[in-house]
N, C-alpha and C positions, 0 to 999 in steps of 0.2 A: 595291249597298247604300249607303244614305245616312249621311254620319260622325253621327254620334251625340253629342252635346252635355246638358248640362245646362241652358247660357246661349249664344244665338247672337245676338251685336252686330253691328247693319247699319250702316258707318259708321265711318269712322276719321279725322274729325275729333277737333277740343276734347272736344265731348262725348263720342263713345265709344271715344276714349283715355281717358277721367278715369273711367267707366264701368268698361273693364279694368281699371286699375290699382286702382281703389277695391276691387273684386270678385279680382280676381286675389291682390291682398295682405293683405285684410283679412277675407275672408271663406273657408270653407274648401268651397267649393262648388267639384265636381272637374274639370268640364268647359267650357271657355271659349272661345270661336272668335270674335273680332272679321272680317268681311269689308269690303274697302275696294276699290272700283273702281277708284281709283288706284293708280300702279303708286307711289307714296310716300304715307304717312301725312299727313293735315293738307296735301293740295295745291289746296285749293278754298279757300272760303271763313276757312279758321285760319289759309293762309300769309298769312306777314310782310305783304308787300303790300296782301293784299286785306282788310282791315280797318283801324281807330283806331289800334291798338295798346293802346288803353287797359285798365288796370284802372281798371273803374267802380268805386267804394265808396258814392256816392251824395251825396257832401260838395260835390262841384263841378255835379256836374247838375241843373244848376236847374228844370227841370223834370220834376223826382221829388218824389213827396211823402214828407214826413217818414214816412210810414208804408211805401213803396218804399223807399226809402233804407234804415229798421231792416233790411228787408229782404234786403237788396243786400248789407249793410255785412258780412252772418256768411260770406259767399259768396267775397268779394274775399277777407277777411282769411285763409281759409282756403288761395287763389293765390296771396298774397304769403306763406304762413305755410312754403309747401312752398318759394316761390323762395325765400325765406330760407334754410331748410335744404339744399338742395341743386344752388344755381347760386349760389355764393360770387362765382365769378369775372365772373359776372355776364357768360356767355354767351348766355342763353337772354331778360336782360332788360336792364333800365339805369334807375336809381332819381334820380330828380329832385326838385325845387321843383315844383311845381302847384299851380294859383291859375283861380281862374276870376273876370274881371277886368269891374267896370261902370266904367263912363262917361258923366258928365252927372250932373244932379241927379236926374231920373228914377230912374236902373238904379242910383245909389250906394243912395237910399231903398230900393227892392226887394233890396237885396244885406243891406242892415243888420237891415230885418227881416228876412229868411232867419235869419240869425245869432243874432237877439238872442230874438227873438220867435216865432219858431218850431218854433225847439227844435233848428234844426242844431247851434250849436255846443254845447250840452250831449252831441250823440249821437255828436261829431266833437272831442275833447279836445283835436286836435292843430292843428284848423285856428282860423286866426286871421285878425280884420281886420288890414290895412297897406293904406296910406296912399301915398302917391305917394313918398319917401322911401324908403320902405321897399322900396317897388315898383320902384323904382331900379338899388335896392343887389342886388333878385335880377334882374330883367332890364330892362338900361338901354334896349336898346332898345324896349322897351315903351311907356318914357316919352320918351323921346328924339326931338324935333320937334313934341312934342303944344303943344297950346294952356294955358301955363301956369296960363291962369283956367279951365280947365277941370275940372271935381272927377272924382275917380280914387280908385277903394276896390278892394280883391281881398280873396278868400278864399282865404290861403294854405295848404300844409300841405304838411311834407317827403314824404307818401306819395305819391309821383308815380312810380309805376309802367308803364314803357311797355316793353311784352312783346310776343315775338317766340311768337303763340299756335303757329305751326306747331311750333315747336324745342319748347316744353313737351310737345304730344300727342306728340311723339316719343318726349321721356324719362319718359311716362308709360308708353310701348308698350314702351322699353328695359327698365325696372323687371320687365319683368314674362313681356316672349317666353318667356322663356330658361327659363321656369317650368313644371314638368311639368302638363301638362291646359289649358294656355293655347296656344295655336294660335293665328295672322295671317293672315290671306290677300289679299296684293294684287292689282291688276289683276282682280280678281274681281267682278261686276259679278250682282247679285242682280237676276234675271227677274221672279220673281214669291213670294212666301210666302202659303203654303197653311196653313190651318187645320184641323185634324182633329180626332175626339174626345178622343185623345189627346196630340197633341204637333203641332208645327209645321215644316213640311217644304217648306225654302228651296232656289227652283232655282236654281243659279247659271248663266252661262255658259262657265266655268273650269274648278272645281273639282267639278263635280257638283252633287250633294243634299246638303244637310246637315238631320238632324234635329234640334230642339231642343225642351226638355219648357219652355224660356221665351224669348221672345223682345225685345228689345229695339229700334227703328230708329230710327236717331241719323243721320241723314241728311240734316239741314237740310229746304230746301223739299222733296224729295224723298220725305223722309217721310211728307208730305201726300198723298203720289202714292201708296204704295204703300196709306199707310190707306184711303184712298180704294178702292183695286181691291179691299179687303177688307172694303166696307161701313160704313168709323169715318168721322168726320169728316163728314158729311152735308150739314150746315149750313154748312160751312167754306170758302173760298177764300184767295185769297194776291195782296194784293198789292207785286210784285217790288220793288225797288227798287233800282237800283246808286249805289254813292259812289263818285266821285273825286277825288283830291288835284290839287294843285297844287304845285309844289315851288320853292324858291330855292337856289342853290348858294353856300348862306353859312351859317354858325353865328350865324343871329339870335336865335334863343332859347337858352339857358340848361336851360329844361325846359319843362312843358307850360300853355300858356295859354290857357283857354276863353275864351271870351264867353258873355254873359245866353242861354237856349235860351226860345222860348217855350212854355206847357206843353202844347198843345192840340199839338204836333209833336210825332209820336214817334219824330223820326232826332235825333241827337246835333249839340248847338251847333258852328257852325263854329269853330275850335283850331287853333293852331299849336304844332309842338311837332318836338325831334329825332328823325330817323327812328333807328329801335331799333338799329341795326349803322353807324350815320353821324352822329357828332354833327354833323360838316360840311356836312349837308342837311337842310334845314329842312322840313317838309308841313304844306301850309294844307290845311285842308278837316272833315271831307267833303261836295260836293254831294250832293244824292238827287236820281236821275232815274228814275220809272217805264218799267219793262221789262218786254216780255212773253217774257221767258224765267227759269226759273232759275240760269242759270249765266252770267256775265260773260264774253262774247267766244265763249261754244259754241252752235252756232246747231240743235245738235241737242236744246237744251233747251228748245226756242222748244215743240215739239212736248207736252213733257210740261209746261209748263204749262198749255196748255189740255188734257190729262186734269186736272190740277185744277180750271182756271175750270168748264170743262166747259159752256161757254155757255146758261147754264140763265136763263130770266128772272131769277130772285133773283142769278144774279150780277152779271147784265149793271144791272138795276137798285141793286145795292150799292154798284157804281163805279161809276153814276152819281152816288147818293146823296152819298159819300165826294168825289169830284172837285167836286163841286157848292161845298164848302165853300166858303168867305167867307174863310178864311184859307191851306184846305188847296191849292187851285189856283192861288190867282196864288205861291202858292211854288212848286209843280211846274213853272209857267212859265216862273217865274224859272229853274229849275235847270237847264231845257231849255236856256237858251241860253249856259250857262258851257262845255259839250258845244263851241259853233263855234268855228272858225278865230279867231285875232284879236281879235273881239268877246266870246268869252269870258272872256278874260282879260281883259281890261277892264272887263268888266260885274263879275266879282267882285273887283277889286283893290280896289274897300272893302272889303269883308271882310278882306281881309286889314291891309288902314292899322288899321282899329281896334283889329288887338294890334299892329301893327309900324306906325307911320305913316309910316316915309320908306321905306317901299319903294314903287318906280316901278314904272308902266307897262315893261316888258319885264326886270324883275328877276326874275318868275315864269314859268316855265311848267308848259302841262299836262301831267302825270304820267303816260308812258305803261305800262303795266303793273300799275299802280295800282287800287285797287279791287275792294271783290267785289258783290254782289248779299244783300239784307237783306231779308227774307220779312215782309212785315208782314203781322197773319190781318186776314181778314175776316169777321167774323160775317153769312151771308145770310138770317139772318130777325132779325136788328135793323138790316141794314142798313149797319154800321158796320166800323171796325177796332177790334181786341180788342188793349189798349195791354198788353204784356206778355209774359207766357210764355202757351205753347199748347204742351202738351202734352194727347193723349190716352192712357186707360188702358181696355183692354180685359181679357179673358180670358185670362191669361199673359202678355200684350201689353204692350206699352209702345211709346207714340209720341212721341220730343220729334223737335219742327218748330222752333220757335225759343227757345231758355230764355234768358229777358230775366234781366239784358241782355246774353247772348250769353256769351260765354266766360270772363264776368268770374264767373260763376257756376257752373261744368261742376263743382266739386267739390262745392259744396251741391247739385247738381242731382242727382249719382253717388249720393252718401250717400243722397238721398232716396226712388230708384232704386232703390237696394240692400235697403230697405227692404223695398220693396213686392215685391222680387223673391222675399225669404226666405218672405212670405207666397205667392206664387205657387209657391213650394216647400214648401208645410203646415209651415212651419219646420221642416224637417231637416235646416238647414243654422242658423250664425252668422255674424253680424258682427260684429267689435271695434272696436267705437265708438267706444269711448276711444283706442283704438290709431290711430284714421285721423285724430281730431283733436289727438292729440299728435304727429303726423307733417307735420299742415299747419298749422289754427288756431293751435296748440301754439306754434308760431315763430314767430307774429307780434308783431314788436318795437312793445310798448305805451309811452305815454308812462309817467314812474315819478311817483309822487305825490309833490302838490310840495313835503310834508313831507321824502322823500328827495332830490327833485331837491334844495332847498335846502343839508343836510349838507355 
């Protein structure tokens, strides 16, 4: 007989740890089963390694638009609002300066209107222009061997959060195992999910059947895979992408330093910043190199990405289309070769001078261990990539594939989630709304108005 659930989560990353714990604690829905094919929570794409570390807020990302950003901004505040309440000790994170920094008279213009005339800093209170002085006094070596007559603006703001996303899914999953009706299951590796007229009925390889009257798959690229063998997604492909860093074995930054991102790219500006458990090592990056696999360094995903390309003319011509770009390809070119011996490192060590300039030739190397793999979609009847979140919603279903931008969002995404889930339960269940955002948002340390700051 198949275990019986009310809610069955595919997936034990960022996302469906925040899923669990949103639902586990907030909602009185009696049956809960997250599966996770790793034999540890958050071992793919959440651990430490294979990502930014960043919380995104949308203040430093310059290529978001002020209406991303509104977006973005309730999402983050929500991931800093719980680390506030609940990793004091600041195991699971490390709260910095962050600034995202132009150079030259060109990218100071583009930074100034951001700020003034765009409306960032009205929707961002806390972030501020500074000045090369200023820029100094928070990270010397920033400024340190630059070309004095050269003009220097940043966009600072104390919210510099750089989070250890695996350690969070975990104390999301701690919150809540231990909870009568909430059930884990590792190394569990889900075959196939079957659709019936009543309920949805998940093979696993481990654990058996499990039934569930809703289901959830929070599985990254993966997701696409299984919507896919059940009909959703149609139109849809993926193209893979891996980042890797590069690292110095020095405390050159202070905290996190972007550079200008152009908007038409949807991978995040190269940044140097501390690694989240080492202030003593510094990681430049990240590259993007297309891959045709899902999973970074597993060569048995090589396989299940093409069940999604699925080699159909619309895809083959979509990444045409997409590679064809005037911008999009000679960057993918470029990224190909920061990948080689020697010449990699060399070819990117601008990037790196422009937030540290005195570092040499053989001060950095490549990062091995580094990096995961970033799903970007592909729409194949317009042709393009779809800049954001991709999520499908079916019949009890739910599909997140990539929730932009990534785990800086997994608690606005849960909440959103939960929502839709109460309605796949004809509402005979609740959620405390209030209760989940006086637990996370609720703690987010706001600037005090300057009537009081002054007092």
């Amino acid at each position: 007989m198949p275990k019986e659930y009310d809610l069955v989560i595919v997936g034990g990353g960022i996302s469906g740890a925040s899923l669990l714990y949103t639902v586990g604690t907030f909602t009185d829905i009696e049956r809960v089963a997250l599966i996770e094919k790793e034999s540890d929570i958050a071992a793919v794409n959440s651990h430490h390694t294979n990502n930014s570390q960043t919380l995104h807020f949308g203040d430093i990302e310059t290529n978001y638009t002020l209406e991303k950003a509104e977006q973005v901004k309730e999402g983050a505040e929500m991931v800093a609002g719980y680390l506030e309440a609940n990793d004091p000790n600041r195991e699971l994170h490390s709260k910095r300066s962050k600034m995202v920094l132009a150079v030259g008279d060109d990218e100071v213009d583009k930074l100034e209107a951001r700020q003034y005339d765009e409306g960032f800093g009205e929707l961002f209170p806390k972030l501020e222009a500074i000045g090369r002085e200023e820029i100094a006094e928070l990270e010397p070596k920033v400024v340190e061997g630059r070309d004095s007559d050269t003009e220097m603006l940043a966009l600072q703001t104390p919210d510099g959060y750089t989070v250890d996303y695996g350690a969070v899914a975990q104390s999301f999953v701690d919150r809540v195992e231990d909870l009568e009706g909430v059930d884990v299951f590792l190394d569990t590796r889900v075959e196939r999910v079957n659709e019936t007229d009543d309920e949805f009925l998940i093979e696993t390889d481990e654990a058996g059947w499990f039934a569930a009257d809703t289901t959830v798959v929070a599985a990254g690229s993966h997701s696409l895979q299984i919507a896919k063998k059940m009909g959703y997604g149609e139109n849809l492909s993926l193209l893979p992408v891996a980042g890797s860093f590069f690292l110095a074995d020095d405390a050159l930054l202070n905290g996190k330093v972007y550079t200008l991102q152009m908007k038409k790219l949807p991978f995040a500006a190269v940044h140097g910043d501390a690694e989240v458990h080492d202030g003593d090592l510094t990681r430049f990056g990240p590259t993007a190199k297309v891959v045709p696999a899902l999973e970074r360094g597993n060569l048995s995903t090589v396989s299940d990405f093409f069940d999604v390309f699925e080699l159909t003319p619309d895809s083959v011509l979509s990444y045409l289309n997409i590679m064809a770009d005037r911008i999009l390809l000679p960057y993918v070119l470029q990224n190909l070769v920061y990948d080689l011996p020697v010449v990699g490192e060399k070819t990117f060590l601008p990037h790196v001078q422009k937030v540290v300039p005195t570092v040499e030739e053989g001060d950095i190397s490549r990062a091995k261990g580094f990096g995961g793999v970033r799903p970007q979609i592909v729409n194949t009847k317009t042709k393009s990539l779809d800049m954001g979140e991709a999520k499908l919603t079916g019949d009890d279903i739910i599909f997140n594939i990539t929730p932009s931008p990534g785990a800086s969002t997994c608690l606005k995404n849960a909440m959103r989630d939960t929502r839709q889930l109460l309605e796949f339960l004809d509402g005979e269940h609740t959620f405390d709304e209030e209760g989940f955002r006086r637990a996370t948002i609720g703690n987010f340390p706001r600037e005090k108005p300057k009537a009081v700051a002054d007092d």
